[in-house]
C-alpha positions in Angstrom: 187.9 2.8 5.1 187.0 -0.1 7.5 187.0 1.2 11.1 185.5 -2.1 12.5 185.9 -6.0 11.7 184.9 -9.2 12.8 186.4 -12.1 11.6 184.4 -15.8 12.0 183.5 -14.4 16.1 182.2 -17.2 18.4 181.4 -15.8 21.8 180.2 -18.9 24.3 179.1 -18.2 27.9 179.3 -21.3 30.8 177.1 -21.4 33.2 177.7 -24.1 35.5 179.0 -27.3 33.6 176.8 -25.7 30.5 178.2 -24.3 27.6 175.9 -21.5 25.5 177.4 -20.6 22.1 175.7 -16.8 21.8 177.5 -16.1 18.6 178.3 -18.8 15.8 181.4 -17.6 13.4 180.1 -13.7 12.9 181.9 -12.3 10.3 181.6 -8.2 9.6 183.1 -5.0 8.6 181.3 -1.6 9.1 183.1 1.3 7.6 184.5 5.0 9.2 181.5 7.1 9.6 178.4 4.4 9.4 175.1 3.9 10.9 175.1 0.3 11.9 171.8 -1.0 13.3 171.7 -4.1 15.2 168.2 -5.9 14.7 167.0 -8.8 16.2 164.6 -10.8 18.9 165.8 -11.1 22.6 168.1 -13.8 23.1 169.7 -13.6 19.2 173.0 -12.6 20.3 172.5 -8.9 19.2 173.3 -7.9 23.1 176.3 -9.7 23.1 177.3 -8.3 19.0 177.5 -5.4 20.4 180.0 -5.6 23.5 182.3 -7.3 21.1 181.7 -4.1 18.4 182.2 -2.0 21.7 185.2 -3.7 23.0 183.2 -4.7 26.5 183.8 -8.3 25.8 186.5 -10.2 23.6 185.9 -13.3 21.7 186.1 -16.6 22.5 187.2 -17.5 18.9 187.6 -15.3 16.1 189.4 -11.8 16.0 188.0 -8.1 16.4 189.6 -5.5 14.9 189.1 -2.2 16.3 190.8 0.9 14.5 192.8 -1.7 13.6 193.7 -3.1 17.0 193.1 -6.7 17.6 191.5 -6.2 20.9 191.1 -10.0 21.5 195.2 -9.3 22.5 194.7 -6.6 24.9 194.7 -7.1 28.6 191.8 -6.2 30.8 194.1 -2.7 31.9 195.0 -1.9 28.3 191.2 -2.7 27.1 189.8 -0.6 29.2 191.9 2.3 28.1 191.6 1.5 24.5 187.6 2.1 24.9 188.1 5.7 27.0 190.2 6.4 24.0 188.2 5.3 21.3 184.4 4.5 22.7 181.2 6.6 23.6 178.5 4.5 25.8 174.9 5.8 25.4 172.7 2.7 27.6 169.5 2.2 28.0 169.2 3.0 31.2 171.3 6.2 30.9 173.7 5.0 33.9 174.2 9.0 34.6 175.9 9.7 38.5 172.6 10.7 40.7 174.6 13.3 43.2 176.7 14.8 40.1 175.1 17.7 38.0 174.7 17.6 34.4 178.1 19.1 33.7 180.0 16.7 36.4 178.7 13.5 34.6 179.3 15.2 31.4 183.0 16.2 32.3 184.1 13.1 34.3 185.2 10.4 31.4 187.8 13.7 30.8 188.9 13.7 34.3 189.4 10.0 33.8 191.9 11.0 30.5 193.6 13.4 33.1 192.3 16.5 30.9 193.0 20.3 32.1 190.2 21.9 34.0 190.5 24.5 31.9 190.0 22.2 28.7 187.1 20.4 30.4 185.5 23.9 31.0 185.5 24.6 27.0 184.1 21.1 25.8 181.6 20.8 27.8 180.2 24.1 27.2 181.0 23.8 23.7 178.8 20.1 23.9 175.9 21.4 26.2 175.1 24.0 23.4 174.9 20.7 20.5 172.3 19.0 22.7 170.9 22.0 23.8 171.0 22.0 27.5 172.9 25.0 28.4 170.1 26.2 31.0 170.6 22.7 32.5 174.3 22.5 33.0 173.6 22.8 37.1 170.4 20.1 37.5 171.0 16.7 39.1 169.7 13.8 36.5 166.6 13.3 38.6 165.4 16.6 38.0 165.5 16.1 34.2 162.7 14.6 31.6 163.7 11.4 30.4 164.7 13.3 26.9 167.1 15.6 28.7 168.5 12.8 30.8 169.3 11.2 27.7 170.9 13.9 26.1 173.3 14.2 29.2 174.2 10.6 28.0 174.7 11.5 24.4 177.4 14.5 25.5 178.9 12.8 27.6 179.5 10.0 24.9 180.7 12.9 22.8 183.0 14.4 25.1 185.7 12.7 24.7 185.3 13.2 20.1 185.1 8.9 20.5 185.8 7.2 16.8 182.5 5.0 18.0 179.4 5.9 19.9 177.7 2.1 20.9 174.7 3.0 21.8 172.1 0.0 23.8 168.4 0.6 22.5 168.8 4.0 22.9 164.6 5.1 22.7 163.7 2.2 25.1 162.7 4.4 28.2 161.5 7.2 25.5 158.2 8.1 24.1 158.2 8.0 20.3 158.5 12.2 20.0 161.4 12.4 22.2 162.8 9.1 21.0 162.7 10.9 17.3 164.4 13.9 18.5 167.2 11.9 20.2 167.7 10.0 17.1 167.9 13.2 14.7 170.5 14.8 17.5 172.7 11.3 16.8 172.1 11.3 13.0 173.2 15.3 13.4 176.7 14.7 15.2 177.7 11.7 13.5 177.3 14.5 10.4 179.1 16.9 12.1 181.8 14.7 13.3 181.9 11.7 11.6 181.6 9.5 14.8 180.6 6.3 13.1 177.3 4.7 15.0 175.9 1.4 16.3 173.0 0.3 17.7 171.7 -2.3 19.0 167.6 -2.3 19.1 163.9 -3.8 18.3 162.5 0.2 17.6 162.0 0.4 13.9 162.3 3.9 13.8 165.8 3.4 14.9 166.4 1.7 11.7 165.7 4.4 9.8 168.5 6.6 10.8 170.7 3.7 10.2 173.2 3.3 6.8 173.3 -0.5 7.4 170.9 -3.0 9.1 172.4 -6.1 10.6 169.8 -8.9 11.2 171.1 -11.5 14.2 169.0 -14.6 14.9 170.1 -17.5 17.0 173.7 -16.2 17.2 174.1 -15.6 13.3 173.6 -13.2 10.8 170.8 -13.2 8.3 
């Protein structure tokens, strides 16, 4: 079943009196439960791919179809609850609350959905045994590893059981041993849940966990 399309997306950005076209007439469907992976030089358009893919941005021709919402037709307030409803962020630079613990940034996008504290109590718990952090729940982010850090950001992607996890060069800021145990701890929950995946990133051994490899180069797929 298709979960995502994009039909003939332009995306231009103006700055000043100058007009950039980022995307040129992307067309694309990625189906419930894939491992998309976004390839492609700095400056191809793969950046901006995937805020379209993660309903960040809408398009400036063309229509995205998310779940079967056309989000292109969605105001700024009902956007951004359609992504807490649907969307897990994972970013490169993790973007985790320095004065919260591990459970507060893990919890907090289910205080934003007005969730029971009582129901936050048994998710996160039940999510800080799958990434395997339970003896970290009460550490602040700076007195994690990088790996652990990043973990935090998976689970709290998770929290909310998201149809999509967009996830922004996720091994960046990681050595190539943690970077492969992050990746197997993705490939494990999107089999355990079905969340379907994309990435957007120039590692290669990201795109080996991935179903599907989408090439972008000068704002088109090749």
């Amino acid at each position: 079943m298709v979960a995502l399309k994009l039909a003939n997306v332009v995306k231009d950005y103006h700055l000043d009196k100058i007009s950039v076209r980022a995307l040129k007439g992307v067309s694309l469907e990625v189906k419930e439960g894939d491992i998309v992976c976004l390839m492609g030089p700095s400056g191809s358009g793969k950046s901006t791919l995937l805020n379209l893919m993660g309903a960040i941005d809408v398009p400036t021709e063309g229509k995205v179809f998310i779940k079967g919402t056309d989000i292109s037709a969605l105001t700024d307030r009902k956007l951004s609850e359609f992504r807490n409803r649907t969307m897990g962020f994972i970013f490169q630079a993790f973007n985790l609350i320095p004065v919260f613990s591990v459970i507060e940034n893990i919890e907090y996008p289910l205080q934003l959905q007005k969730v029971s504290s009582a129901q936050r109590k048994q998710r996160v718990t039940e999510i800080l045994c799958s990434v395997g952090l339970e003896d970290y729940a009460h550490r602040r982010p700076d007195e994690l590893s990088g790996g652990q850090r990043q973990r935090v950001a998976i689970a709290r992607a998770l929290i909310t059981n998201p149809a999509f996890i967009v996830a922004d060069e996720p091994t960046a800021s990681l050595d190539h041993s943690t970077g492969k145990g992050i990746m197997e701890l993705m490939a494990e929950m999107n089999r355990k849940m079905g969340t379907t995946i994309i990435f957007a990133t120039h590692d290669p051994m990201v795109s080996e966990y991935a179903r599907s490899i989408v090439n972008v180069m000068d704002g088109e797929l090749v």
